[in-house]
C-alpha positions in Angstrom: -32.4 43.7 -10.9 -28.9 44.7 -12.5 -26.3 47.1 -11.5 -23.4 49.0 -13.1 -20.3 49.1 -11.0 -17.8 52.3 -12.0 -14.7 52.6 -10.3 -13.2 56.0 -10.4 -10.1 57.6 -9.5 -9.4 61.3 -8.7 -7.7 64.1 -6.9 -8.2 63.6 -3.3 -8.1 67.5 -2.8 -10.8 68.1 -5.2 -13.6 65.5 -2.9 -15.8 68.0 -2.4 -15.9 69.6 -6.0 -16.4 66.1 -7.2 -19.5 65.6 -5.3 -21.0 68.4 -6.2 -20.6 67.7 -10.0 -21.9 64.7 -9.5 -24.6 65.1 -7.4 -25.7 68.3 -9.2 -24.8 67.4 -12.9 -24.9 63.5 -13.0 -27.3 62.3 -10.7 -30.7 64.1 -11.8 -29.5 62.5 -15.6 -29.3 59.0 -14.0 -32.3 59.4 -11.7 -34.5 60.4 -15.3 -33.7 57.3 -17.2 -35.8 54.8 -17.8 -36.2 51.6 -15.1 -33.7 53.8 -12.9 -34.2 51.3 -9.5 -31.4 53.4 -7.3 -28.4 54.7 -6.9 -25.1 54.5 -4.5 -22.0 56.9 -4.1 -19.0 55.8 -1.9 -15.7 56.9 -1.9 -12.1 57.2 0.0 -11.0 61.2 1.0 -7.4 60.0 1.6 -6.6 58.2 -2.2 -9.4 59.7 -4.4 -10.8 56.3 -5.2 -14.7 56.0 -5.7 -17.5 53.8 -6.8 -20.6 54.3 -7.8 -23.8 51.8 -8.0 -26.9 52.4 -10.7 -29.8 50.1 -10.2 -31.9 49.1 -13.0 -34.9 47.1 -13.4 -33.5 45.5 -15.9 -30.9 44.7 -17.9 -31.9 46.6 -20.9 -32.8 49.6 -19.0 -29.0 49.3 -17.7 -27.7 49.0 -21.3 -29.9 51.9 -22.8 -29.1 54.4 -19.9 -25.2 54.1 -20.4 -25.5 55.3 -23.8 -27.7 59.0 -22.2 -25.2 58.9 -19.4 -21.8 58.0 -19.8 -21.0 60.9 -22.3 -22.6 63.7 -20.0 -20.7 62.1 -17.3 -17.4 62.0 -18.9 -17.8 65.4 -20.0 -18.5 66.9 -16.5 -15.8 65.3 -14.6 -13.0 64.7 -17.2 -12.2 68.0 -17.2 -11.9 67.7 -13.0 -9.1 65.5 -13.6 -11.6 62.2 -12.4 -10.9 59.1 -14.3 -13.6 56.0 -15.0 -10.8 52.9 -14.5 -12.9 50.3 -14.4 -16.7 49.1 -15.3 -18.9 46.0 -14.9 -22.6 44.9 -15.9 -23.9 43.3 -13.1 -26.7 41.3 -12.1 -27.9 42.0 -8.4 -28.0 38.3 -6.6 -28.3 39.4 -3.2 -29.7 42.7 -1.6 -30.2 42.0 2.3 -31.1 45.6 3.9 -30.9 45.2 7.6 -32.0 49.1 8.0 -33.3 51.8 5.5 -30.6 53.1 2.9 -29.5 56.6 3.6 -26.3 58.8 3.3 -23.8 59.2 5.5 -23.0 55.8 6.4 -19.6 54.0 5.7 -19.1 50.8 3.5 -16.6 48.1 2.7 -16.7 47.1 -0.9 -14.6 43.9 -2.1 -14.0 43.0 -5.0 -13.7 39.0 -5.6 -12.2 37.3 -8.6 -13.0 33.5 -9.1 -13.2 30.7 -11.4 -16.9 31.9 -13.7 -17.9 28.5 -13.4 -18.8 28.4 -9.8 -20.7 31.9 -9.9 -23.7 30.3 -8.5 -21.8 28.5 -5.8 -20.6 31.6 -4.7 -23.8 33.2 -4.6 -25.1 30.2 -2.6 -22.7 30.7 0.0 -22.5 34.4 0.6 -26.6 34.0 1.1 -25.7 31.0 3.6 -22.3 32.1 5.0 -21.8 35.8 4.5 -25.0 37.6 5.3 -25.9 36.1 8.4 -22.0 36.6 9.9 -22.9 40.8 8.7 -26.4 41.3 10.1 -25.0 39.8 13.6 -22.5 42.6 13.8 -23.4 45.8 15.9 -24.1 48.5 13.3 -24.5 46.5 10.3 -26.7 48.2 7.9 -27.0 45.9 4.8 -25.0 43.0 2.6 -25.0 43.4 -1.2 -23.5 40.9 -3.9 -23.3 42.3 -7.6 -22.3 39.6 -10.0 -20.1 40.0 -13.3 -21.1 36.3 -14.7 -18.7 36.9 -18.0 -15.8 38.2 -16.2 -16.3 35.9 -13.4 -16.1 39.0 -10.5 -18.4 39.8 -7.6 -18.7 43.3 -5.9 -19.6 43.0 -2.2 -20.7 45.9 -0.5 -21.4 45.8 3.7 -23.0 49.1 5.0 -22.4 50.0 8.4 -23.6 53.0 10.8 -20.3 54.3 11.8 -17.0 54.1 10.6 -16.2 52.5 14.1 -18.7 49.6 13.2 -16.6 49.2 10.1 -13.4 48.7 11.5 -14.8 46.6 14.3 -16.2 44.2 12.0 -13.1 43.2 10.2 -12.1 41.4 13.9 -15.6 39.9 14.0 -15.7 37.8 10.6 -17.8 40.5 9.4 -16.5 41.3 6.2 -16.3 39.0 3.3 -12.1 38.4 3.2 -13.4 36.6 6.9 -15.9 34.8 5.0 -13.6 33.2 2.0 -10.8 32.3 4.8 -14.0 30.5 6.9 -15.8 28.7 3.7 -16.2 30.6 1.1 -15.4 29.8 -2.4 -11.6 28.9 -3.2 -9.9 30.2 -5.8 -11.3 33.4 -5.5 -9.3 36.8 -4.6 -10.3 40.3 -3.8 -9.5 44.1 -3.1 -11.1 46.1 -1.3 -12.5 50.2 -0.9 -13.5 51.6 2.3 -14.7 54.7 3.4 -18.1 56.9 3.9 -21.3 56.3 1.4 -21.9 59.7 0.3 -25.3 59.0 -1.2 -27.4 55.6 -0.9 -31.0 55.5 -2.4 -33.9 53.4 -3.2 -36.6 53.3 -5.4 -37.9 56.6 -6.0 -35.8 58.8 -3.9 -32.3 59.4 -3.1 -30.9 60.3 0.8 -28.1 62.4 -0.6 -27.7 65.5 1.3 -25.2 68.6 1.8 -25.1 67.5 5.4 -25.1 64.2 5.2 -21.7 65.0 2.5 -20.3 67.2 5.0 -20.7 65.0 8.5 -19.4 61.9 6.7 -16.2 63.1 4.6 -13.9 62.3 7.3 -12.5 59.2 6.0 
């Protein structure tokens, strides 16, 4: 499975506007492509920043489906003042879902820069080291590791319940700057984006909902 990885940035004021150009303009185009495998939406309410996830079955399906949807999208939220600042192809090496996806949740997503060369390694370890330190934590949800092989960067996702569960994981090694200090690859660096997962799906369907949008903007 692959994955494209958009980083956006936006007007922190205009949160709920933004959703609801995506969700009502962008999403249905995504969800129609072919080999479409999923879909995630997370942001941060107090700075505007946001990512979004598409699955794909494959890597071709990922390449085709930018070409339908990146013009649509740029069209619809340009003009909202939203900004794509940053993309990566990825290859998904590790997917552990602890709980069914759904919306409303919170995430951490870091992003680690290393030497390309030691991609697998890293992968290696974050199976051996970083997932079992997550699923131990109360809350936990899921541990996901997209892999930019060419640009030698990793996205790593945790999902947790609450945003409480969130913040009480960073004091219980369960969040992947814990896991480099305790093992994990050297040489690597990262950044990170926290804050509620407006829309998660699988396969098939998608678990964003006005509610879930509303109960979970908080961050």
């Amino acid at each position: 499975m692959h994955g494209r990885v958009i980083r956006m940035k936006g007007d922190p004021a205009r949160t709920d506007e933004d959703l609801k150009l995506w969700t009502q303009n962008i999403l249905p185009l995504i969800k129609s492509q072919k080999g479409f495998a999923g879909v995630s939406l997370m942001g941060n309410r107090k700075t505007g920043d946001g990512l979004s996830v598409a699955y794909w079955e494959t890597e071709q399906d990922m390449k085709a489906a930018r070409a339908k949807v990146r013009p649509e999208a740029d069209k619809v939220m340009q003009p909202a003042g939203r900004s794509i600042t940053e993309e990566n192809e990825c290859e998904v090496a590790v997917q552990e879902r602890f709980k069914p996806a759904k919306s409303g949740t919170w995430v951490r997503v870091t992003t680690i820069e290393g030497d390309p060369a030691r991609v697998n390694e890293a992968i290696s370890d974050y199976k051996a080291k970083a997932v079992p330190t997550v699923q131990k934590q109360p809350g936990a949800r899921a541990a996901i590791l997209l892999v930019d092989r060419k640009a030698g960067k990793s996205f790593s996702g945790t999902i947790w319940d609450t945003e409480k569960d969130l913040q009480n994981s960073d004091c219980r090694g369960g969040d992947p700057q814990g896991y480099r200090q305790q093992g994990g690859p050297r040489g690597s660096e990262g950044r990170g984006l926290r804050g509620p997962l407006y829309g998660d799906s699988g396969r098939g369907r998608h678990a964003l909902n006005q509610s879930g949008l509303r109960d979970r903007l908080g961050s």
